[in-house]
N, C-alpha and C positions, 0 to 999 in steps of 0.2 A: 487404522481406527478399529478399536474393538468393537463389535455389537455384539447385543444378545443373541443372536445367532450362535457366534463364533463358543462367547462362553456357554450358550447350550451344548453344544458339540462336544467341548470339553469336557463337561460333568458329565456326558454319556459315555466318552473316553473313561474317567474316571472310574463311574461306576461297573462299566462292563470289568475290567480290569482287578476291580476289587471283589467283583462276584469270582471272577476266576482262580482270586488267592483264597477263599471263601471253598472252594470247592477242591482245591487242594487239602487245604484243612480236613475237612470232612474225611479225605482218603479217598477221592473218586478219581485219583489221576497218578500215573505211576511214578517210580521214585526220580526218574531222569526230567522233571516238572520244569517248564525253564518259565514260569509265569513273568511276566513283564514284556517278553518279545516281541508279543503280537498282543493287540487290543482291539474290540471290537463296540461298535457303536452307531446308535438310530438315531436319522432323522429322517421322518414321516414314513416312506416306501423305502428309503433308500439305507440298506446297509453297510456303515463302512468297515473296513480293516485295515489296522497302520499298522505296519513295520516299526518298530518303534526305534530296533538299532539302525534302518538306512533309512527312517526316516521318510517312508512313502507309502501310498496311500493306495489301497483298490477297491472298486464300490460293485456293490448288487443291489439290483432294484427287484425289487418281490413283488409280487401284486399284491400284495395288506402289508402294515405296518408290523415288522415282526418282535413275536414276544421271546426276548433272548432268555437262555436255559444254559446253563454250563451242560459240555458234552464230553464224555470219555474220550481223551485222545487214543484210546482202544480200538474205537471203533473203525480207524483207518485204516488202510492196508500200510501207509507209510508214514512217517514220523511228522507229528505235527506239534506247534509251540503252545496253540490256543486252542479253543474249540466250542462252537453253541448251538443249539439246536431252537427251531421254531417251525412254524407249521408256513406251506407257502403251495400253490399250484403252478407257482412259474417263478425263472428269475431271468434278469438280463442281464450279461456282465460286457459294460460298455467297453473298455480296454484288456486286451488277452496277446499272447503270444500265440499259445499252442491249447490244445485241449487233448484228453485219452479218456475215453469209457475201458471203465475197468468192470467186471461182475462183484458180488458183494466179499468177492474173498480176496481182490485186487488181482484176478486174472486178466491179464489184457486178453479186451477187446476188437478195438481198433480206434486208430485216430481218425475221425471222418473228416470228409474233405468237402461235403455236399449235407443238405439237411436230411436225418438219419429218424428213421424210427427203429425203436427196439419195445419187446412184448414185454410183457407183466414180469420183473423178477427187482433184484438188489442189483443198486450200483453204485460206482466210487468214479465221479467225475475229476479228472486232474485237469486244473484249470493254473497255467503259466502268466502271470504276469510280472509286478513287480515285485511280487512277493509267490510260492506256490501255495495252493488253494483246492482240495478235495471235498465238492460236494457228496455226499453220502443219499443216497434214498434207497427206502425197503421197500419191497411189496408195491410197485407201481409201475403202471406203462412210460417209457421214458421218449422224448421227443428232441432232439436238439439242432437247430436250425440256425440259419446265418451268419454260418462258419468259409463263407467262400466269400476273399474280401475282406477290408479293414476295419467292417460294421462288426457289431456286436454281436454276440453270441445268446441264444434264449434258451434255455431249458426249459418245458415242461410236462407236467405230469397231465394225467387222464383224470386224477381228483385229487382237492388238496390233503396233503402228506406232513406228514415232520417230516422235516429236510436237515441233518447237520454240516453245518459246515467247519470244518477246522484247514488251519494257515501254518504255515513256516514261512519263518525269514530268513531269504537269501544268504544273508549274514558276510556280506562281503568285507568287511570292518570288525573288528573290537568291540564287544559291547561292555567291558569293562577292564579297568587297569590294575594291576598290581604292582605295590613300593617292594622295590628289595636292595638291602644294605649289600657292600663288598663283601660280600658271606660265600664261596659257594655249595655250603649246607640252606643259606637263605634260599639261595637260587635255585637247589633241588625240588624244593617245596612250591616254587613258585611254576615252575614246570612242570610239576604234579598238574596244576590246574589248567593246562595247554590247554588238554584233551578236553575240560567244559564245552568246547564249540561243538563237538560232534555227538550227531542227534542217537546213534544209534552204533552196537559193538560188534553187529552181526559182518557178513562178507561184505554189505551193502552200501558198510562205510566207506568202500573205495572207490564208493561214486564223491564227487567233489562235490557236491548241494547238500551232502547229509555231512559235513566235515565243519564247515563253516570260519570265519577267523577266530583263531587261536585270542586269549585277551594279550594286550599290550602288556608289556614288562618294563619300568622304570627304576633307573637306579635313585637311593633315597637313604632317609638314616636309620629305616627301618623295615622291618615285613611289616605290609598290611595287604591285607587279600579280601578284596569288597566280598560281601555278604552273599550274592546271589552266587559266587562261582563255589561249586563242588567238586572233588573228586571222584571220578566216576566210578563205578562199582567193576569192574571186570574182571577180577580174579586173575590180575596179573599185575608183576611190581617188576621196576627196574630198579636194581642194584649199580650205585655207582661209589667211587673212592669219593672224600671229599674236597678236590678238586677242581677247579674250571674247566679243564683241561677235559675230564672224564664225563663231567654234567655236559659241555657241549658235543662231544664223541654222540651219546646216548639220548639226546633230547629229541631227535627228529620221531625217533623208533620211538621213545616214548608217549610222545603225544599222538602216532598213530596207533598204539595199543591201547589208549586211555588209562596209562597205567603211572601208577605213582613212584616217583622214583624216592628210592631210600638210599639212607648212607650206610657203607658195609665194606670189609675188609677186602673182596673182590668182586668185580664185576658182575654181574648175572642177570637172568632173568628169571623172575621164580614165578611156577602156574599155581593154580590151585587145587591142580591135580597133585601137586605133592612134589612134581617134576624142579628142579631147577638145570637152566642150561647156561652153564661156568659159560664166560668169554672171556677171553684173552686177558693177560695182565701188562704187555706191553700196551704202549697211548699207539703205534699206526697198527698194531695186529688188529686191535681193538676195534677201531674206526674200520678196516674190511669189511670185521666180521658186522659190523650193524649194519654196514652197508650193505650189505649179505643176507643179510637175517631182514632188514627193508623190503629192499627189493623183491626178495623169493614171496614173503608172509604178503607184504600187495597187490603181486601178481596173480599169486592164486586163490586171492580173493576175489578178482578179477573175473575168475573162471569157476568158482564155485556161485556170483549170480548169476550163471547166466542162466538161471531159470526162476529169478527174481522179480524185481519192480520191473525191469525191462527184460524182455528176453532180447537174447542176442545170439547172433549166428557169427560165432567169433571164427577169424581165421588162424589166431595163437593158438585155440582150442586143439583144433586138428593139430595142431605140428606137435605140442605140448602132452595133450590127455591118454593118448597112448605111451606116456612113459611113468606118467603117475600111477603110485600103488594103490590108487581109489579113483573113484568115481565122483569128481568136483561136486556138483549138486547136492550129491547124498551129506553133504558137510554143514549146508545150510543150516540146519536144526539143531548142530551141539553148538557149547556154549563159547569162548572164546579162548579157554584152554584147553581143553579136546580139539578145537578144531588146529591149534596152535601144537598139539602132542602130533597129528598130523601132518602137517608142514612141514617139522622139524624129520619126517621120515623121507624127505625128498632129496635129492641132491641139487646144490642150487646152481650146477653146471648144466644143468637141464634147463632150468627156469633164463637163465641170463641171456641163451642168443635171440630171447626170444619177449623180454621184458622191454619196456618204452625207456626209453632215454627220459633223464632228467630234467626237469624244466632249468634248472641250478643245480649249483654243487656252492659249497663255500668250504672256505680255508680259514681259520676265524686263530687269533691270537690268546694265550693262554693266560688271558687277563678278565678284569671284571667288564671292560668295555665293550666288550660283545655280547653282552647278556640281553641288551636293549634291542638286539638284530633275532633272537633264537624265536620270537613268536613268527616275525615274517617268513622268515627259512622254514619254519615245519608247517605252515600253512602251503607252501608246495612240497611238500615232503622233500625236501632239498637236504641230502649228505651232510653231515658237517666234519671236516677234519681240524685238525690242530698243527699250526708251524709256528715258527717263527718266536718273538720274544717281547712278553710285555712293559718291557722298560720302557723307560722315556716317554711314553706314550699321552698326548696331552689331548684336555676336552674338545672334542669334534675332529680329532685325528681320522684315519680309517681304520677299522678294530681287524681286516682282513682283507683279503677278495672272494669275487663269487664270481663264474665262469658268463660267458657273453656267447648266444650265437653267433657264428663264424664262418667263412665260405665252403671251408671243409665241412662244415653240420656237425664236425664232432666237437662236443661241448664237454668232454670228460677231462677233469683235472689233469689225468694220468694224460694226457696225450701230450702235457708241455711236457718240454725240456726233455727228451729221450725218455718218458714213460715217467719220470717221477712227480711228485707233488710238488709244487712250485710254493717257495716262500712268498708275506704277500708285500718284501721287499726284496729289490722292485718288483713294481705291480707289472705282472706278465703284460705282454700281447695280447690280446681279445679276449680281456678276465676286466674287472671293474672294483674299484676301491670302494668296498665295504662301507657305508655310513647309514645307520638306524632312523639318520632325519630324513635320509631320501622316500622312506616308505612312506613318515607320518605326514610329510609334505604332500605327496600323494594322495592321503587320506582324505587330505583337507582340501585339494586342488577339486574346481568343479571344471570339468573342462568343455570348451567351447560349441556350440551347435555346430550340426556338417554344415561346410561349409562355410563357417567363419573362423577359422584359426587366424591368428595372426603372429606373422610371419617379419622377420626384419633381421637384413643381413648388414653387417658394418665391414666395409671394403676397404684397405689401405689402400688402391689407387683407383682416381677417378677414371682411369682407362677400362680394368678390370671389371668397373660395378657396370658402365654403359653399355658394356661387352651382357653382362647379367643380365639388365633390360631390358635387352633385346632379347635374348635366351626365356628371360622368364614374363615376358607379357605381350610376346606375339607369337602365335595367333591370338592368343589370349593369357591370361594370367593362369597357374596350375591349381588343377582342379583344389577343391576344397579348400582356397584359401577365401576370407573376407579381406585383408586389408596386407597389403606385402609395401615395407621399408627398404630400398637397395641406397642406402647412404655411404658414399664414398667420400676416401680422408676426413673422416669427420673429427671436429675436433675432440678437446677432454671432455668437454660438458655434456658433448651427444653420446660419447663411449659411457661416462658414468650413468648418463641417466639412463640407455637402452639396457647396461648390465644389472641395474637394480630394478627395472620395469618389470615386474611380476606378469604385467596382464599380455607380454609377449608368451604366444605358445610357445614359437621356435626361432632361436637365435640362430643365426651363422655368421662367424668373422674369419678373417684370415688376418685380423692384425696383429702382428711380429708380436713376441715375447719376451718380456725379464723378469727376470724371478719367478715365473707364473702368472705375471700378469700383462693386460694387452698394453699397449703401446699406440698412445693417440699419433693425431697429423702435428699437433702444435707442441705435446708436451711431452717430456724424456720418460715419464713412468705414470700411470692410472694405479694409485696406489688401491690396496687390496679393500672394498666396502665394508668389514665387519657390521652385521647389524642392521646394514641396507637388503632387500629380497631381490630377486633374480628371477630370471624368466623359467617357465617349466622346464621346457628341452633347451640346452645350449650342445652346438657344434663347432669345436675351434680347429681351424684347419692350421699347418705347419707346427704344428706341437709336437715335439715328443714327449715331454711328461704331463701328466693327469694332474700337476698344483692348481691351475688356474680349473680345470673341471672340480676338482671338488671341492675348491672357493666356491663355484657357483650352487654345488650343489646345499652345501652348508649354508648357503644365504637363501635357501626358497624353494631352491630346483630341485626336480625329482631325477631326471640322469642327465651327465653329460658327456660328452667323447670328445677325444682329441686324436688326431690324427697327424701323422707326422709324413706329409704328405700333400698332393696339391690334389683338386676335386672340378673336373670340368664344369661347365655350364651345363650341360646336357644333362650330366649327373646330378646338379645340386637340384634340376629343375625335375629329375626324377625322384630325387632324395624327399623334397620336400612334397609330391603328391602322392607317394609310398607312408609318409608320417601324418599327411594333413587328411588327405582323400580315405585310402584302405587302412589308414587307421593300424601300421605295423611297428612291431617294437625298434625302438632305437639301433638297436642293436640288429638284429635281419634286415634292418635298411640297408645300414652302410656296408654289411655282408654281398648283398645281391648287386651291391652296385657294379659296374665297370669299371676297375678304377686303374691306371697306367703303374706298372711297378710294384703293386698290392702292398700300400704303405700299410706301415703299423699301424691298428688303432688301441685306442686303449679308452676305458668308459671310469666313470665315478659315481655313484649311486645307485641306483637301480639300470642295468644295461639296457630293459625289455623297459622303459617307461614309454609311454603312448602321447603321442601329442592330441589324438584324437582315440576315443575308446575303439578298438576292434569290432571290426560286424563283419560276420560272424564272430565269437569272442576268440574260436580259432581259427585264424584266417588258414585260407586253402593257398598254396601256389602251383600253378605249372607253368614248364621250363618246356619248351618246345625248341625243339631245331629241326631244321629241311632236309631231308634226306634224299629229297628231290624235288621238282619244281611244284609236284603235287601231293607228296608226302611227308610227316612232318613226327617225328620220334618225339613221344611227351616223359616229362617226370614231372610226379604228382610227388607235394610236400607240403605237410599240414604244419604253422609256423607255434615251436615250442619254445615258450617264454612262460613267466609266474601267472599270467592271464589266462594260460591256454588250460587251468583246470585239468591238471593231471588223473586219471580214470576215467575220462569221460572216452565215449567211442561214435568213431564215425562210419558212416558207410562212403563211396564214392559208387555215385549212380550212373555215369557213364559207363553204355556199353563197353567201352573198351577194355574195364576195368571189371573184376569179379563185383558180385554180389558181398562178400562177406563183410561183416563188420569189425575194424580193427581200434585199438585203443592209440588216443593224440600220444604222439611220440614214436610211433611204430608206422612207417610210410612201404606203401607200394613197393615192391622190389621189380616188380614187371615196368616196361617201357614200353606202352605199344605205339602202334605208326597208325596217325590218322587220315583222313582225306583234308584237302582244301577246305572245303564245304563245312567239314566239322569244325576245322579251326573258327573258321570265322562265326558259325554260332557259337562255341566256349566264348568268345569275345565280348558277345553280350551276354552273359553270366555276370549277375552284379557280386554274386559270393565268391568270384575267385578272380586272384590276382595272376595275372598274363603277363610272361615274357616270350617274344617271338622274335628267334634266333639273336637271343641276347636282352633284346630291348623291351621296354617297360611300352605295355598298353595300358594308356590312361581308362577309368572306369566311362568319361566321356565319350570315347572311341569305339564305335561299334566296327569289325574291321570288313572288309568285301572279299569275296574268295579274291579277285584281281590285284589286291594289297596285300593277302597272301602269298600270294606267287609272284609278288614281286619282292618282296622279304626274301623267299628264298632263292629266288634270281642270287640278289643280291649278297647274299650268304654264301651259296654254293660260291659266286666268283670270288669271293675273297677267299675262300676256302683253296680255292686252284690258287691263285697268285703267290697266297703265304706257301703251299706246297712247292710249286716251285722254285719261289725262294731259296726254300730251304733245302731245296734239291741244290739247286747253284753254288749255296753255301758249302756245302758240302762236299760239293766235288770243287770247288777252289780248295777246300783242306785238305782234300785228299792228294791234290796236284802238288800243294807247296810242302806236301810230309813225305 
C-alpha cells in the first residue's frame, strides 16, 4: 500500500538528486560527475542515502533535522558519487561494517576498536556499509563511540559544525546498457565506455571499489550508448584493427586504462605525452603482449599506493622495489601517461614471478557473440585471447571458455595441452563453456539467507539415494542447508519439474545421459526444457560432456559442472556445506574435494558461481597435515575467483605467519608446523575454511586438541600402511624383473 509517507520519501529522493544535477551545472563538481548514483534524503532526524545502482539504502540519524547543501566531491580524500553538507553535533549510523579516521588530508589514523577521542583538528570518517560513506568535519573535537559490537556507531563533536558528508556506490552491477550492431568498429566504441565504472585514473584504481562494473553490452540493430556514460578523459587511446578478433585481444587493457579505443591500421597504444607503443601485428603476439602490458601496468600500480588511501606493508614490495628504476610512491602525483612512460621503462620479467594470478583468463571466438561476455571479463581484469572459428555458431551456443579453479591452483590457459592455448572445441578439463546469460542470471538471482539454501539431489537408484540419507542427515542435515530433497528413481515429471525449479539453489543428479540430457526411471529420454528456468548451481555427475550443463545454464542457471566420474557420499555431503555453509565457488569445491581417480570435470557458465555469497568475499583456506601426533604443517590459500575482487590485499594475522600484507592471488610460500593446541583454536575461526589431514571441518565443529591427535593418529597410520604397501609392491617387481 502506498502512503504518504512512502511518496514523501520519494519527493525528498527526488529533490535532493535534482539539487545535485543543479550543482553540477553551476560547475561545483569535477568533470568525472556520475550524478544519479547516489541520492540523498530527509525525513525528520533521520538522513537517508540510496544506492541507486544496488539498490540499498543507509541511514544517519543527526540530532536536528538536516538542512541539505550540495558539497564538492573535492572535499574528500577519496572518490565519492554524491555529496551534501549541513550542520549537526552528533550523528548515529545504526548499520556499518568497518569505520577509519583519517586527518583532513585522508592520512590514516586508525581504525578504533574501543570508544576513541581525538583533539581539536579536520577529519574524514570512512564509514563501510552497504554503500562507502566519508563523513568530513573541520576544526572540531571528534568523539566516536560504540564501535565494539553489532550496535551502532555515534560520532560526535564538542559544538555543532557543518558536517559533509559524501557516498560511493559499491557498484557491483551495471548501471547502464549499451545496444551495439555486428560492427566491430560498433563494438570499439562501445568499449570505449568500459572504463565509465571506474571512479578514479590515479595508481588507486587498482583497488577493486574504485573500478566498479563495467556497463552491460548487448547485441542489437544499432549503437545507442545511454546518456549518463562518458569516456573518460586520461590521455590514453587504444589503437585496434577493425576486427573482433583485435577489439577482444585489447579490451581488458583498455578498460583498465580508461582509454578509448580507436580504429587504426596497427595496434598501439598512444600517450599524451606524444609516446606511442606499437604492439605486435600477429592476433597471439598481440594477446601476450597486452597480457604483458596488463599485468606489469597493475602491479605496479599496486606498489605505487602503497602510501595512498590505505598504507600497506606489502611483501611484493620488498622482493620487487629493489629492481625498479624509481621509487613507486614518488609516481603517485603524475598523470596517467607519465606514470605509464614509467612502467614501460621496467622489464616485465621482474614484475611476473611476483604478480597475483588471474581470477580468469578466457579464450573467446572471433565472432560477434562474445561481445555480450567482454564487460564481465574486464570487470576482473580477466586476459582475453582469440581461437578457434566462428562459423556455425547459433543463439545461446558458448562464444568460448574461460579457465576454472583446479586442484593444481594453476588456472593459466598456457598450462593445458603441453603449454598451448586450448581451442574452446572441445571444452578442456577444468575450463567452463563461455555464456553471457550465465553472468545476467546471476545479476538477477537474490540468493538465499545463511542457512536456508535449498538443496535437492535426483538419484537413479533407490539404493544409492538411502545410502545419501543416511550420509547426509545424521547426525544432522549439512550445515547451511533449510530444506534438502534426496529423491530416488524419480520419475519424468519429478526430473522435469526439479530441472526447471529455479528456487532450487543446488541440484545434484547422477542420472544417466543422452544426448545431454538426463534420463528418468519411467521414460527413455527428458527432452531438452527450452524456455523453462533451472536451478542456480546444477551438478551432473557421470558426464563427460558439458551439453546438458549449459542447457541448464541457458534456462536460469548461473554455473554448472559435470563430471565424468562418481562423487561419494562423504564428498557430496562436503560438496554441498563447502557451497551452502562457506559459501565457495563451484568450482574450488569440487577442486578440494577427495575424489577416487581425479575424474574429469568440466563447468558451463560461470565456474566460480556461489550457491551462497562468500564471507568473507575472499574466503581463506588452510590445508593442514600431521607431521606428527602433535604437530601439524599448514598451507594457507586465499580462494581466487571473479568474487575475490582482484587488488585487493590481505594480511594473515597468525603468529605463524609474517606480518606483511600481500595482494588476493599471491598465497604464502612458507608452511609452518603448529602445535595441537593451535589447531584446534584455527577450528573456531568462523573466517576460514579447515581441512585437517584431508578432511573438511564443518564451520559447526569446533575441534578439541584430543580430535586433533586422533586425526593425526589416524593419518600418520595410513600414511605407514600405503608406504609399505608400496614398498611390497615394489620389491614383488623387482623379484619378477
Amino acid at each position: 500500500m502506498t502512503t504518504a509517507s512512502t511518496i514523501q520519501r520519494s519527493e525528498l529522493w527526488r529533490l535532493a538528486s535534482t539539487s545535485y544535477v543543479l550543482a553540477n551545472q553551476n560547475g561545483s563538481v569535477n568533470d568525472e560527475s556520475t550524478d544519479g548514483r547516489i541520492e540523498f534524503g530527509v525525513d525528520g532526524t533521520t538522513l537517508g542515502v540510496r544506492d541507486v545502482i544496488e539498490s540499498e539504502q543507509m541511514e544517519f540519524r543527526v540530532d536536528r533535522e538536516p538542512e541539505l547543501s550540495p558539497a564538492l566531491p573535492a572535499l574528500f580524500p577519496s572518490p565519492v558519487d554524491n555529496a551534501v553538507s549541513f550542520e549537526a553535533k552528533s550523528l548515529i549510523v545504526p548499520e556499518y561494517t568497518s569505520i577509519v579516521v583519517r586527518d583532513g588530508e585522508g592520512e590514516f589514523i586508525e581504525r578504533p576498536n574501543d570508544s576513541t577521542e581525538f583533539p581539536l583538528g579536520s577529519y574524514c570518517i570512512e564509514i563501510t556499509g552497504p554503500m562507502k560513506s566519508t563523513v568530513r568535519i573541520e576544526d572540531a573535537e571528534l568523539s566516536v563511540s560504540g564501535v565494539v559490537g553489532p550496535q551502532s556507531v555515534e560520532l560526535s563533536l564538542d559544538r555543532p559544525a557543518t558536517v559533509s558528508l559524501g557516498a560511493r556506490s559499491l557498484h557491483t552491477r551495471p548501471e547502464a546498457t549499451i545496444t551495439v550492431p555486428d560492427d566491430p568498429e560498433s563494438l570499439a566504441e562501445a568499449v570505449s565506455m568500459l572504463g565509465s565504472s571506474i571512479r578514479e585514473f590515479s595508481a588507486e584504481r587498482s583497488w577493486p571499489t574504485l573500478r566498479g562494473y563495467p556497463p552491460r553490452i548487448r547485441r542489437g540493430e544499432s549503437l545507442d550508448i545511454p546518456s549518463p556514460l562518458t569516456v573518460p578523459d586520461t590521455g590514453v587511446e587504444v589503437v585496434v584493427r577493425p576486427t573482433y578478433a583485435d577489439v577482444y585481444r585489447l579490451s581488458t587493457l583498455a578498460y583498465y586504462l580508461g582509454a578509448p579505443m580507436t580504429v587504426g591500421e596497427v595496434p598501439a597504444v598512444r600517450l599524451d605525452t606524444g609516446y606511442t607503443e606499437r604492439l605486435p601485428t600477429d592476433g597471439r603476439e598481440l594477446e601476450e603482449r597486452a597480457l604483458e602490458l596488463l599485468r606489469t601496468w597493475f602491479f605496479l600500480d599496486t606498489l605505487v599506493r602503497t602510501d595512498g588511501y590505505l598504507i600497506s606493508d606489502r611483501e611484493e614490495y620488498e622482493q620487487v622495489g629493489p629492481q625498479l628504476p624509481f621509487y613507486p610512491p614518488n609516481l603517485d602525483g603524475l598523470s596517467l601517461s607519465e606514470r605509464l612512460m614509467e612502467f614501460l621503462e621496467v622489464d616485465p620479467g621482474i614484475v611476473e614471478p611476483y604478480a597475483p594470478d588471474w581470477a580468469m583468463e578466457a579464450v573467446l571466438r572471433p565472432g560477434p557473440e562474445g561481445a555480450e561476455l567482454l564487460p564481465h571479463l574486464a570487470r576482473v581484469l580477466a586476459p582475453v585471447r582469440v581461437r578457434g572459428s566462428a562459423e556455425g555458431i547459433r543463439s545461446g551456443d558458448p562464444v568460448g571458455i574461460t579457465t576454472a579453479d583446479r586442484p593444481t591452483r594453476n588456472q593459466l590457459l598456457s598450462s593445458h595441452e603441453g603449454g598451448s592455448v586450448p581451442t574452446p572445441d572441445p571444452i578442456p578439463e577444468w575450463t567452463a563453456a563461455a555464456l553471457p546469460a550465465a553472468y545476467e542470471h546471476e545479476l538477477r538471482r537474490t540468493p538465499p539467507n545463511a542457512g536456508e539454501a535449498n538443496v535437492t539431489l535426483l538419484i537413479r537408484s533407490e539404493e544409492r539415494a538411502k545410502r545419501l540419507r543416511e550420509a547426509l542427515t545424521r547426525p544432522s542435515p549439512p550445515v547451511g542447508v533449510g530444506s534438502l530433497s534426496i529423491l530416488g528413481t524419480p520419475t519424468a515429471d519429478t526430473v522435469a519439474d526439479v530441472l526447471s525449479d529455479s528456487s532450487v539453489d543446488l541440484l545434484y543428479t547422477d542420472l544417466p545421459f543422452d544426448e545431454g540430457s538426463p534420463v528418468a526411471h519411467d521414460l527413455p529420454r527428458y527432452p531438452t526444457a527450452d524456455g523453462r528456468p533451472a536451478p542456480a548451481v546444477s551438478i551432473f555427475e557421470r558426464s563427460p560432456r558439458p551439453a546438458v550443463a549449459v542447457d541448464a545454464v541457458r534456462r536460469g542457471g548461473t554455473g554448472a559442472a559435470v563430471i565424468d566420474g562418481h562423487i561419494p557420499a562423504d564428498q557430496i555431503r562436503t560438496a554441498i556445506e563447502l557451497l551452502a555453509a562457506e559459501g565457495l565457488p563451484l568450482d574450488t569445491t569440487l577442486a578440494v574435494l577427495r575424489l577416487p581417480s581425479h575424474p574429469p570435470v568440466r563447468f558451463a557458465g560461470n565456474c566460480s558461481a556461489n550457491v551462497m555469497p562468500p564471507n568473507p568475499p575472499t574466503p581463506r583456506l588452510v590445508f593442514a597435515e600431521s607431521v606428527s601426533e602433535s604437530q601439524h604443517r599448514v598451507t594457507w590459500r586465499m580462494v581466487l575467483s571473479p568474487a575475490s575482487w582482484l587488488g585487493t590485499e590481505y594480511q594473515i594475522v597468525y603468529d605463524c605467519f609474517d606480518d606483511k600484507t600481500r595482494l588476493v592471488g599471491r598465497d604464502p610460500t612458507d608452511r609452518p608446523t603448529i602445535s595441537s593446541e593451535v589447531m584446534a583454536d584455527w577450528s573456531t575461526e568462523p573466517d576460514t575454511t579447515l581441512f585437517l589431514n584431508g578432511r573438511f571441518v564443518p564451520p559447526n565443529v569446533d575441534l578439541t586438541v584430543e580430535e586433533v591427535e586422533e586425526s593425526a593418529r589416524k593419518a600418520l597410520a595410513t600414511d605407514e600402511a600405503d608406504a609399505d604397501e608400496s614398498t611390497e609392491l615394489r620389491g614383488r617387481s623387482e623379484y619378477h624383473n
